[in-house]
C-alpha positions in Angstrom: 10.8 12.8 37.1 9.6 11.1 40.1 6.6 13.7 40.6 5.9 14.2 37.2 4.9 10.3 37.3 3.3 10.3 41.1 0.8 12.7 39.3 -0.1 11.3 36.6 -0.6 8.3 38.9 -2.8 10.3 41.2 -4.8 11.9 38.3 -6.0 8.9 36.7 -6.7 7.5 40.4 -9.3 10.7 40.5 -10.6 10.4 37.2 -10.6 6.9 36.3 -13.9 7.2 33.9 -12.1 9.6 31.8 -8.9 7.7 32.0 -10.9 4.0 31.0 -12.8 6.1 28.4 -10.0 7.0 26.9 -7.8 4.0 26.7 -11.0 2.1 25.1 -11.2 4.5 22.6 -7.7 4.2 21.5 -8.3 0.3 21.8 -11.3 0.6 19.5 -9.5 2.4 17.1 -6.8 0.9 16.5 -8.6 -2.1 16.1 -10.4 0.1 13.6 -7.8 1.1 12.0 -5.5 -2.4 11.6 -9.4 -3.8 10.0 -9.3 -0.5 7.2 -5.7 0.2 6.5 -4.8 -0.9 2.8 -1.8 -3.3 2.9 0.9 -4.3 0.5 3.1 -6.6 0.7 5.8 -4.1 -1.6 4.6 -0.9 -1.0 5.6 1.4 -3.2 6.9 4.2 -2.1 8.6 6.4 -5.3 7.5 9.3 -6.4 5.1 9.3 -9.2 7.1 9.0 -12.6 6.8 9.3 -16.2 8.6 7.8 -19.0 8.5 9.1 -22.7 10.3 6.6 -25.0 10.9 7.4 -28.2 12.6 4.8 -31.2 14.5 6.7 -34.0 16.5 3.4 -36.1 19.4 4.0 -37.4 20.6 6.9 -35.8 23.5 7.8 -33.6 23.4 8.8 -29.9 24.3 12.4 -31.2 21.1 13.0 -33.5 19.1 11.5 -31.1 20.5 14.1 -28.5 20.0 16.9 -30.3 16.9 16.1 -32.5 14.7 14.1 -30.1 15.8 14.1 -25.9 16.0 18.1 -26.0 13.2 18.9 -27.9 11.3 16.7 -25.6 13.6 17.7 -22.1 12.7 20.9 -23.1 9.1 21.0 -23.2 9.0 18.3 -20.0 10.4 20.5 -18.2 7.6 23.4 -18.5 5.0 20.6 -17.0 3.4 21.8 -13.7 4.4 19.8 -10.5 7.7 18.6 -11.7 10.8 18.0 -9.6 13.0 16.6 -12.0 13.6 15.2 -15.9 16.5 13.0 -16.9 17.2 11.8 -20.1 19.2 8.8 -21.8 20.1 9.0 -25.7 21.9 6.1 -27.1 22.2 4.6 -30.7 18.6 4.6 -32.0 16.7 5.4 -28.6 16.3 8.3 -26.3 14.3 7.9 -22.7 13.3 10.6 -20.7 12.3 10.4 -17.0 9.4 13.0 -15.5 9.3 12.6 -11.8 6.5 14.5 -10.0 5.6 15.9 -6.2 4.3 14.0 -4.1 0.5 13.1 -4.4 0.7 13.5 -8.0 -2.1 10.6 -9.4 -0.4 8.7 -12.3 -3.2 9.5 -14.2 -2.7 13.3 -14.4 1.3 12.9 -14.6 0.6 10.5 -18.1 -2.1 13.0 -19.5 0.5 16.2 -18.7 3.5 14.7 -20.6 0.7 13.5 -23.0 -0.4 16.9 -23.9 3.0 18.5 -24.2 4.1 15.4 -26.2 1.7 16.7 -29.2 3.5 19.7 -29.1 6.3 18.5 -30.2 7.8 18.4 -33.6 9.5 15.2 -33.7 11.8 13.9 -36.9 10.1 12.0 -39.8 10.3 8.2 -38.3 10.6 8.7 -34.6 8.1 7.2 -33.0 7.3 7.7 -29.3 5.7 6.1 -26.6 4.5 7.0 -22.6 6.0 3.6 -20.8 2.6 2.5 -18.7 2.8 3.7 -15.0 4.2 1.3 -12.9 6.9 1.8 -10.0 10.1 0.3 -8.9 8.6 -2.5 -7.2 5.9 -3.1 -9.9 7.7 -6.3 -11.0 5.3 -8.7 -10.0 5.7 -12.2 -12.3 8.3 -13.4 -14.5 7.7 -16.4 -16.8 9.5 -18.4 -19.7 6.9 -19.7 -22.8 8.6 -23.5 -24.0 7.8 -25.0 -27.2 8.7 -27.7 -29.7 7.6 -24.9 -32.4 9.6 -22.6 -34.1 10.9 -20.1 -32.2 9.3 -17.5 -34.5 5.9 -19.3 -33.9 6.6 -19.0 -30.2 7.4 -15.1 -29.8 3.7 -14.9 -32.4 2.2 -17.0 -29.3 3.6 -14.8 -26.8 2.6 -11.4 -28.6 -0.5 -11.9 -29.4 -2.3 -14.7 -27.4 -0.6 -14.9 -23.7 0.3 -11.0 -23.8 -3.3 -10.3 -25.0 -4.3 -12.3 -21.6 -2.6 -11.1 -19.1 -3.2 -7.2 -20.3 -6.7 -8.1 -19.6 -6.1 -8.8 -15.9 -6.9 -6.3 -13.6 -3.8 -4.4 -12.1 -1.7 -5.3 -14.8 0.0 -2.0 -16.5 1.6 -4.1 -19.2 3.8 -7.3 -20.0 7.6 -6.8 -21.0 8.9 -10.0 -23.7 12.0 -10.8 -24.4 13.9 -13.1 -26.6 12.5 -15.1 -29.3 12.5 -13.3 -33.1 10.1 -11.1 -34.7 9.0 -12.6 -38.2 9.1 -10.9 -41.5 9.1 -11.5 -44.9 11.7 -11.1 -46.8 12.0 -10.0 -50.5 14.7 -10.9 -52.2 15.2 -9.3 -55.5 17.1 -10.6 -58.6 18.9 -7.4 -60.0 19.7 -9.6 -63.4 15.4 -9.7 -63.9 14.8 -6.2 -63.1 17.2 -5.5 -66.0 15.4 -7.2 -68.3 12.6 -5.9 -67.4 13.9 -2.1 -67.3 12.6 -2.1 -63.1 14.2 -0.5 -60.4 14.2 -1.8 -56.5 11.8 1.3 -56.1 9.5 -0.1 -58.3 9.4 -2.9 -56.1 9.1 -1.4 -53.1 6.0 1.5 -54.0 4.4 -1.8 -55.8 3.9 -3.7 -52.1 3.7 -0.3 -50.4 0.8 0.3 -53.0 -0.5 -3.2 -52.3 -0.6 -3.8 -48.4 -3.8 -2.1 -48.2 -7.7 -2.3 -47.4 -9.9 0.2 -49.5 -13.2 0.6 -48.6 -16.2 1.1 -51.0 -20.1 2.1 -50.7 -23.3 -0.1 -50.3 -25.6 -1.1 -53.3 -28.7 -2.2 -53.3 -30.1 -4.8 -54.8 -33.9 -5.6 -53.9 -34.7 -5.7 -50.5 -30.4 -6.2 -49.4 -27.5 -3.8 -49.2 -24.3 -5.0 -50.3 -20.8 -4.0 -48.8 -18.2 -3.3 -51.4 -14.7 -2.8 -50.2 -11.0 -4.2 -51.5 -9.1 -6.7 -49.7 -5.7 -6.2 -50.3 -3.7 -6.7 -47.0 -1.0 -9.3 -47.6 -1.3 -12.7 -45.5 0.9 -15.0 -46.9 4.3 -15.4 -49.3 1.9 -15.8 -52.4 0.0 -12.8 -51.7 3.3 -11.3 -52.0 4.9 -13.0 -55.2 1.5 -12.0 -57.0 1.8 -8.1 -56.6 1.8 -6.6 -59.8 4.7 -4.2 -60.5 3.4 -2.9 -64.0 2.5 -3.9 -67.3 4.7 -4.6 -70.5 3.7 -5.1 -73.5 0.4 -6.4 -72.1 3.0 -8.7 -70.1 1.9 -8.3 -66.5 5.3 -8.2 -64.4 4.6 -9.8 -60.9 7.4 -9.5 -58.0 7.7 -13.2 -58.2 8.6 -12.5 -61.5 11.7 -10.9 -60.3 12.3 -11.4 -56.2 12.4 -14.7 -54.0 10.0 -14.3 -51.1 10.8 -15.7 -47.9 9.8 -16.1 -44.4 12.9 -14.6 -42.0 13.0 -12.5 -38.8 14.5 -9.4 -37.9 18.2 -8.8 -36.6 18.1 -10.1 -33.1 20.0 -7.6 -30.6 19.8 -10.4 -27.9 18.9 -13.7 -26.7 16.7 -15.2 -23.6 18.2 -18.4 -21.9 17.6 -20.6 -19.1 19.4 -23.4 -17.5 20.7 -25.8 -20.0 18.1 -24.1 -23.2 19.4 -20.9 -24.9 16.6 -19.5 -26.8 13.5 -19.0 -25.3 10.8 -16.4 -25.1 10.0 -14.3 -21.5 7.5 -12.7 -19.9 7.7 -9.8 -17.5 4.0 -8.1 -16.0 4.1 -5.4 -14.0 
């Protein structure tokens, strides 16, 4: 050991240009390369993953197995570059996981699982969805929306103004809510008037299916100006609702209001946000 170091000593004695040469160009760049290299303060270092969830209401963690995660395992698993799929399938919900090899761009790992997902033959009212790409650190801001409103009005604020927002923002895959409730309107029907008036619940329902609609029409002309014609027929508002016509008797028109109460509600909440001393609130998560 002790001759290995007397020559090295003696070598950059007799060269000493070479040696000085060298150590500034290892100074150089490594101030080079502390001025260029990207840093984060999480770096993310998983593999590149996708995630297909898919929403099937009302059905048991055995249908969903059998008639949504293996149709879609199955296919996944013929994507190119894949080291491994997992699957979850519980009560109304199946998630499967897609991890790729290493330098795998997100891009190209959503638009394979993409492709094979419109190969897929899924059951009538399963809808599915590619979760955005974002990794286990993506987490970056949590926040809680407080108002004197309604909570309904709050979770309409959140959804549509805030979330709207802070999509926009560059580097933001998506924002996550929670809590709050989702409103709906509700139609309650009066089985004691659809007797009298010989109507069924379906009736009903095909007559705001029907209804809760735009149509669009042609142009006319009219001098020197073109008119649009199209119907407006989207609901809006509880007596948009109530005036639906269900059909005609004896040149009586039958409205729904006629024979349902129409009511502003919110769907059945599966859980609830709460913070400190408040226990229903409405949250935020971007990643």
């Amino acid at each position: 050991m002790k001759k290995v170091v007397q020559n090295i000593v003696s070598f950059s004695l007799k060269h000493s240009l070479v040696v000085l040469f060298f150590t500034l160009a290892l100074l150089f760049g490594g101030i080079y390369a502390y001025l260029h290299t990207p840093i984060e303060a999480f770096p993310d270092v998983t593999n590149t993953r996708v995630r297909i969830i898919t929403q099937w209401p009302g059905r048991s963690a055995e249908e969903i197995e059998k008639f949504v995660t293996l149709p879609v395992t199955k296919e996944m698993n013929t994507i190119p570059k894949n080291t491994d799929v997992r699957s979850i399938s519980l009560f109304g919900l199946s998630v499967v996981t897609i991890q790729f090899e290493d330098g795998v761009e997100d891009f190209y790992a959503q638009q394979y699982a993409g492709n094979k997902m419109r190969s897929i033959d899924l059951p009538d009212g399963a809808e599915s969805s590619i979760e955005p790409p974002s990794g286990a650190t993506g987490e970056i801001f949590r926040y809680v929306v407080k108002s004197n409103l309604p909570i309904k009005e709050v979770s309409a604020i959140q959804d549509w103004v805030i979330e709207r927002e802070l999509v926009g923002v560059p580097g933001v895959a998506d924002v996550v809510s929670f809590g709050g409730e989702e409103k709906i309107y509700e139609i309650k029907i009066n089985p004691t008037e659809l007797a009298n008036y010989n109507l069924s619940p379906l009736d009903v329902y095909e007559a705001v299916s029907r209804s809760n609609i735009n149509v669009g029409g042609d142009v006319i002309q009219k001098g020197n100006q073109a008119y649009v014609v199209r119907g407006v027929g989207l609901l809006d508002k509880i007596d948009d609702i109530g005036n639906i016509l269900i059909k005609v008797v004896g040149n009586t028109p039958i409205l729904v209001k006629h024979v349902a109460e129409i009511e502003l509600g919110a769907k059945p909440r599966l859980g609830q946000v709460g913070l400190n001393q408040e226990d229903d609130l409405v949250q935020g998560i971007v990643i």
